[in-house]
C-alpha positions in Angstrom: 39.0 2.4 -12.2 42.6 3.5 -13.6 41.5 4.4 -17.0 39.8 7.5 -15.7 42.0 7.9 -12.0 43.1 10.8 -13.5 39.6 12.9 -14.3 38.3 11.7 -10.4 39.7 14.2 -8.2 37.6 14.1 -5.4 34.2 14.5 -7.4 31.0 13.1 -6.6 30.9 9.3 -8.3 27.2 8.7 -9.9 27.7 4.8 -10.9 25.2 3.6 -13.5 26.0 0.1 -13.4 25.2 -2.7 -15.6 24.6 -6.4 -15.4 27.1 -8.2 -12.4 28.6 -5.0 -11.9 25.3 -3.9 -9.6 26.6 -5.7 -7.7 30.1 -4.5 -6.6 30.7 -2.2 -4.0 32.1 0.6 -5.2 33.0 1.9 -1.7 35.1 -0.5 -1.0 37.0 -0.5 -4.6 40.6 0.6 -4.1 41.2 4.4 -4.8 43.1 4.1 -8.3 45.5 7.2 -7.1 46.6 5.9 -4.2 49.8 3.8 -5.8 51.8 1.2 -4.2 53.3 0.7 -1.2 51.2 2.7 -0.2 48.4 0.9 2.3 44.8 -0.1 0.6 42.6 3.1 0.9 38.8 2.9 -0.3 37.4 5.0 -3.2 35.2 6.5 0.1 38.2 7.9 1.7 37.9 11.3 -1.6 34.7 10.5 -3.0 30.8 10.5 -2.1 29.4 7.7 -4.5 25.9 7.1 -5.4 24.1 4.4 -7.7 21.2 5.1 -10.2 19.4 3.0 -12.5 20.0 4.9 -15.3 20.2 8.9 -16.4 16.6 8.6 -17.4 15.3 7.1 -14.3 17.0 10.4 -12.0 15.4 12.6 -14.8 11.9 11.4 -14.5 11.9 10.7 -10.7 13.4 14.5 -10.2 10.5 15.8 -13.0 7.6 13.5 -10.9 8.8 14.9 -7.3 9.3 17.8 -8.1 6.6 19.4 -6.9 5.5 17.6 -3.7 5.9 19.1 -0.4 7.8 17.9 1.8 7.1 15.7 5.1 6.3 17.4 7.9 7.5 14.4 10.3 10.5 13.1 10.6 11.1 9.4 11.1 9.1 6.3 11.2 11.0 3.2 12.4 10.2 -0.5 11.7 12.2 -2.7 13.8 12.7 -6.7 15.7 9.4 -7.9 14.6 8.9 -11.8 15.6 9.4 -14.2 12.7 8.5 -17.4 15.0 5.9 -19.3 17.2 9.0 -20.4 19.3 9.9 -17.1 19.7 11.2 -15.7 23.9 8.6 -13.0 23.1 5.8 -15.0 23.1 4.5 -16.1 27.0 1.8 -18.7 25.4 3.9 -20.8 23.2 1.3 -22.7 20.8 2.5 -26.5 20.5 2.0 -27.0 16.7 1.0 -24.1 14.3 -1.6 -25.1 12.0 -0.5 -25.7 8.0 0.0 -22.4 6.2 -2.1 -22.3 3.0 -2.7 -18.5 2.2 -0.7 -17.2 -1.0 1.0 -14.4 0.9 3.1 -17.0 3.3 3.6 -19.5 0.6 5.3 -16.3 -1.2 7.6 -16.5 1.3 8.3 -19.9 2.0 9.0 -20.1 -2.3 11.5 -17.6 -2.2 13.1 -18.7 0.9 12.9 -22.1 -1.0 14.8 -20.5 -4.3 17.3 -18.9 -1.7 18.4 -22.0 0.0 17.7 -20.5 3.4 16.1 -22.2 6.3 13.8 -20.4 8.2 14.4 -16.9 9.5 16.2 -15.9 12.9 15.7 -13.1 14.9 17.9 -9.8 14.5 18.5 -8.5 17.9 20.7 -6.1 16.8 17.6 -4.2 14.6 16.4 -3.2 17.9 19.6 -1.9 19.4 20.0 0.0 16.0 16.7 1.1 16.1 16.5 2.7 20.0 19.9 4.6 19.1 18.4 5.7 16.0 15.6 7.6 17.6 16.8 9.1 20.7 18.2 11.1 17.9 14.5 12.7 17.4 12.1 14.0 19.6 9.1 11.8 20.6 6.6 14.4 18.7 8.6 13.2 15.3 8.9 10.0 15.4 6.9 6.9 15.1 8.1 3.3 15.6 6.5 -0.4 15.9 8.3 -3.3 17.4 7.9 -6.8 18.0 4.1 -7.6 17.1 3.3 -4.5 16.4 6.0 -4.3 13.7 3.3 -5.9 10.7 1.2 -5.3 7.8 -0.8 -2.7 8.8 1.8 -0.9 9.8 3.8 -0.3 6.8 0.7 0.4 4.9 -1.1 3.2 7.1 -1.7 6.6 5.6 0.2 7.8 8.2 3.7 6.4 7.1 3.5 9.1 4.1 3.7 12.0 7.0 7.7 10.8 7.6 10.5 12.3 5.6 12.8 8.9 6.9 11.8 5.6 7.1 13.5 2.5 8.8 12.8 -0.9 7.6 15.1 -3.2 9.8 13.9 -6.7 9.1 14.6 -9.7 7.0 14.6 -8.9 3.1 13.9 -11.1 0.7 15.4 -10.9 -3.0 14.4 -13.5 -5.4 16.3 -13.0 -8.2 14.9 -15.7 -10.4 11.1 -14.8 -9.5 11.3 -11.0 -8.7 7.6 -11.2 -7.7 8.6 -13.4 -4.8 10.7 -10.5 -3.2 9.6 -8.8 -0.4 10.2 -7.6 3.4 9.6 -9.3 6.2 7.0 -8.4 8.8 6.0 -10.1 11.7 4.6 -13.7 11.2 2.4 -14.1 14.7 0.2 -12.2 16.6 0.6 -12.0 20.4 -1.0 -15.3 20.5 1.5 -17.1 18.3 -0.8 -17.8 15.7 0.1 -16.7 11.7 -1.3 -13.2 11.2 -3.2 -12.9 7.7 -0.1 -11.2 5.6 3.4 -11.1 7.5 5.2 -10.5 3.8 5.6 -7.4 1.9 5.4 -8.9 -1.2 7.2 -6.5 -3.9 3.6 -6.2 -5.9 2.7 -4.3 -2.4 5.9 -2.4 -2.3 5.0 -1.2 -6.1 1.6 0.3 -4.2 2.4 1.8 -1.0 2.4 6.1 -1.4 5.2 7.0 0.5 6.3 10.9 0.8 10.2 9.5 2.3 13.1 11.5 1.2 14.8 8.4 2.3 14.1 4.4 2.8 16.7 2.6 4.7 16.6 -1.2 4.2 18.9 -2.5 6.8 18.5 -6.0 5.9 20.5 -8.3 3.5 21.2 -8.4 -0.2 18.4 -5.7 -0.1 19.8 -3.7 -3.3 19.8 -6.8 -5.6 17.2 -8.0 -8.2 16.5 -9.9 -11.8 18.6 -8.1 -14.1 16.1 -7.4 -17.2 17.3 -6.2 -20.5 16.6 -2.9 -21.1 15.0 -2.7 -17.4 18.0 -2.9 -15.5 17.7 -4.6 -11.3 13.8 -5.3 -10.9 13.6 -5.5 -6.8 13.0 -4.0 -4.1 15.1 -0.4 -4.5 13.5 -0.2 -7.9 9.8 -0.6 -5.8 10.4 1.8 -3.2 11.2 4.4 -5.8 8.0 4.0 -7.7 6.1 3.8 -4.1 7.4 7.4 -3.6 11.1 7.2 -1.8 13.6 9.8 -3.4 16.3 7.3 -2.4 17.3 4.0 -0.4 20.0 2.7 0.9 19.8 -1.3 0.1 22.3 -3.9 0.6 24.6 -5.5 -1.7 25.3 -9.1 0.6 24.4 -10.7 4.0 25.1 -8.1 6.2 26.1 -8.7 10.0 23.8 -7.7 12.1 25.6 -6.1 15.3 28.2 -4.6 12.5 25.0 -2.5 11.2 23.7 -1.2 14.4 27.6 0.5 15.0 26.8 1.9 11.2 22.8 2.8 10.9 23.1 5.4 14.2 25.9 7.2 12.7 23.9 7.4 9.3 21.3 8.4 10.8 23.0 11.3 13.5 24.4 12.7 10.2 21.4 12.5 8.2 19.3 14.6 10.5 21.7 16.8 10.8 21.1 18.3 7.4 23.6 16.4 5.8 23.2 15.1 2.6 22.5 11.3 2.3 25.8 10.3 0.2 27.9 12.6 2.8 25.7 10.9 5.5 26.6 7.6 4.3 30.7 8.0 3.5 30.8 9.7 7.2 29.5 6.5 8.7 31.4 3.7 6.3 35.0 6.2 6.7 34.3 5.3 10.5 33.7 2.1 10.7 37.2 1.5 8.1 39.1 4.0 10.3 38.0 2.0 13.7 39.5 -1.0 15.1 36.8 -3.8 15.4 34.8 -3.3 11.9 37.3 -1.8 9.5 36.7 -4.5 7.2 34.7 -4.0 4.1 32.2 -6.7 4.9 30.8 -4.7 8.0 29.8 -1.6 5.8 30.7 -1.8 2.5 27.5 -3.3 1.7 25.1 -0.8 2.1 25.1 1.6 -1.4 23.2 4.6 -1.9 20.3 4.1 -4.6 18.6 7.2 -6.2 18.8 10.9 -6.2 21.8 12.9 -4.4 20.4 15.7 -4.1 
């Protein structure tokens, strides 16, 4: 950043990023005017940063938006859903699930596959992160699913399109060698413990959802990474939740911890509603986690970046 330390001030940073530089967080970059000895103090410290896929992109999302109405309720929250048969959830514990053949859990299983990852634990911190979240909004506002009910039909009911914020606190999935393969994951039983019919948001169903969200919060890991396509820029999940509707996300740039997140997402989320801007929202919450005493370091928040329009 020295070349231009001097024309930063304490301005707004809009990054248009290319290539392996989508993935560096920016947040966490060391302010350029802050000049030995002095102590390492993050770009966030003076600056609210934001990433965007391109001038163009903002342009035509602000032009397509421009005219919708806005939501009248405020927050829908998917949280803890229940990724196993083995699962402490589940008081009828099936002995041996039956082979999975269908594509959408074969999706998964391939890109787990092509991420080297074995299965998927539970996040017990999503629920903590979720219940602080909304006892921040009145009952009448808010809609949430956990545990089973945290699925398919969920994410895809009319209804979602009513909430101006939406919570997505789960297991992501980025494939970046088969983009296709990305996608979020819901739960994978019923109350039974047998496979539902489709406990993967597959990116093609991402693409097709009609969301009316101001915001989409992906509190999951290496949510905000993708195939880098000439010309195309990160095809993934940010770039389907735009399309789907979403004015903005905030993704992931790495495997985020999960009790470190539920200290960040309720802070977030207290500024947010607010009436704080979403970049102010989000350098509030990082500045206190870096200014605290048990996750000052830039693994616990500098991984979530702000995708889409500021304003």
């Amino acid at each position: 950043m020295a070349p231009v330390a001097d024309k930063l001030a304490k301005k707004r940073l809009a990054i248009v990023a290319d290539g392996v530089l989508q993935s560096i967080p920016f947040a966490a970059l060391a302010d350029p005017n802050v000049k030995a000895p002095s102590p390492y103090q993050p770009l966030i410290v003076n600056h609210e940063i934001v990433n965007l896929p391109s001038v163009t992109a903002l342009a035509t999302q602000r032009q397509r938006l421009s005219e919708r109405s806005v939501a009248p309720k405020t927050l829908a929250v998917l949280a803890d859903p229940v990724f196993e048969a083995t699962d402490e959830r589940l008081t009828n514990k099936p002995p041996v699930l039956a082979p999975e053949l269908d594509l959408n859990r074969s999706s998964l299983q391939r890109a787990l596959k092509n991420l080297n990852r074995n299965g998927l634990s539970r996040l017990k911190g999503t629920r903590k992160e979720a219940e602080a979240i909304l006892k921040l909004v009145s009952p009448q506002e808010s809609i949430h699913a956990y545990d089973f009910d945290a699925n398919y039909n969920f994410i895809i009911n009319p209804e979602l399109k009513k909430y101006r914020f939406l919570l997505l606190a789960t297991h992501g999935i980025v494939d970046t060698k088969n983009p296709e393969l990305s996608g979020i994951v819901l739960s994978q039983v019923d109350k039974q413990g047998q496979p539902v019919e489709k406990g993967y948001l597959r990116l093609g169903d991402i693409f097709n959802l009609d969301l009316g969200a101001e915001l989409v919060v992906l509190s999951a890991c290496d949510t905000g990474l993708g195939k880098d396509v000439k010309g195309e820029g990160l095809i993934g999940l940010t770039r389907g939740l735009m399309y789907a509707g979403s004015k903005r996300a905030l993704v992931s740039l790495w495997q985020i911890d999960d009790i470190g997140t539920s200290k960040l997402m309720p802070k977030f989320y207290e500024a947010v509603l607010k009436g704080k801007s979403s970049t102010t929202a989000l350098r509030e919450a990082q500045l206190k986690l870096w200014q605290g005493k048990d996750w000052h370091e830039p693994y616990y928040w500098a991984a979530f970046t702000l995708q889409g329009d500021w304003r």
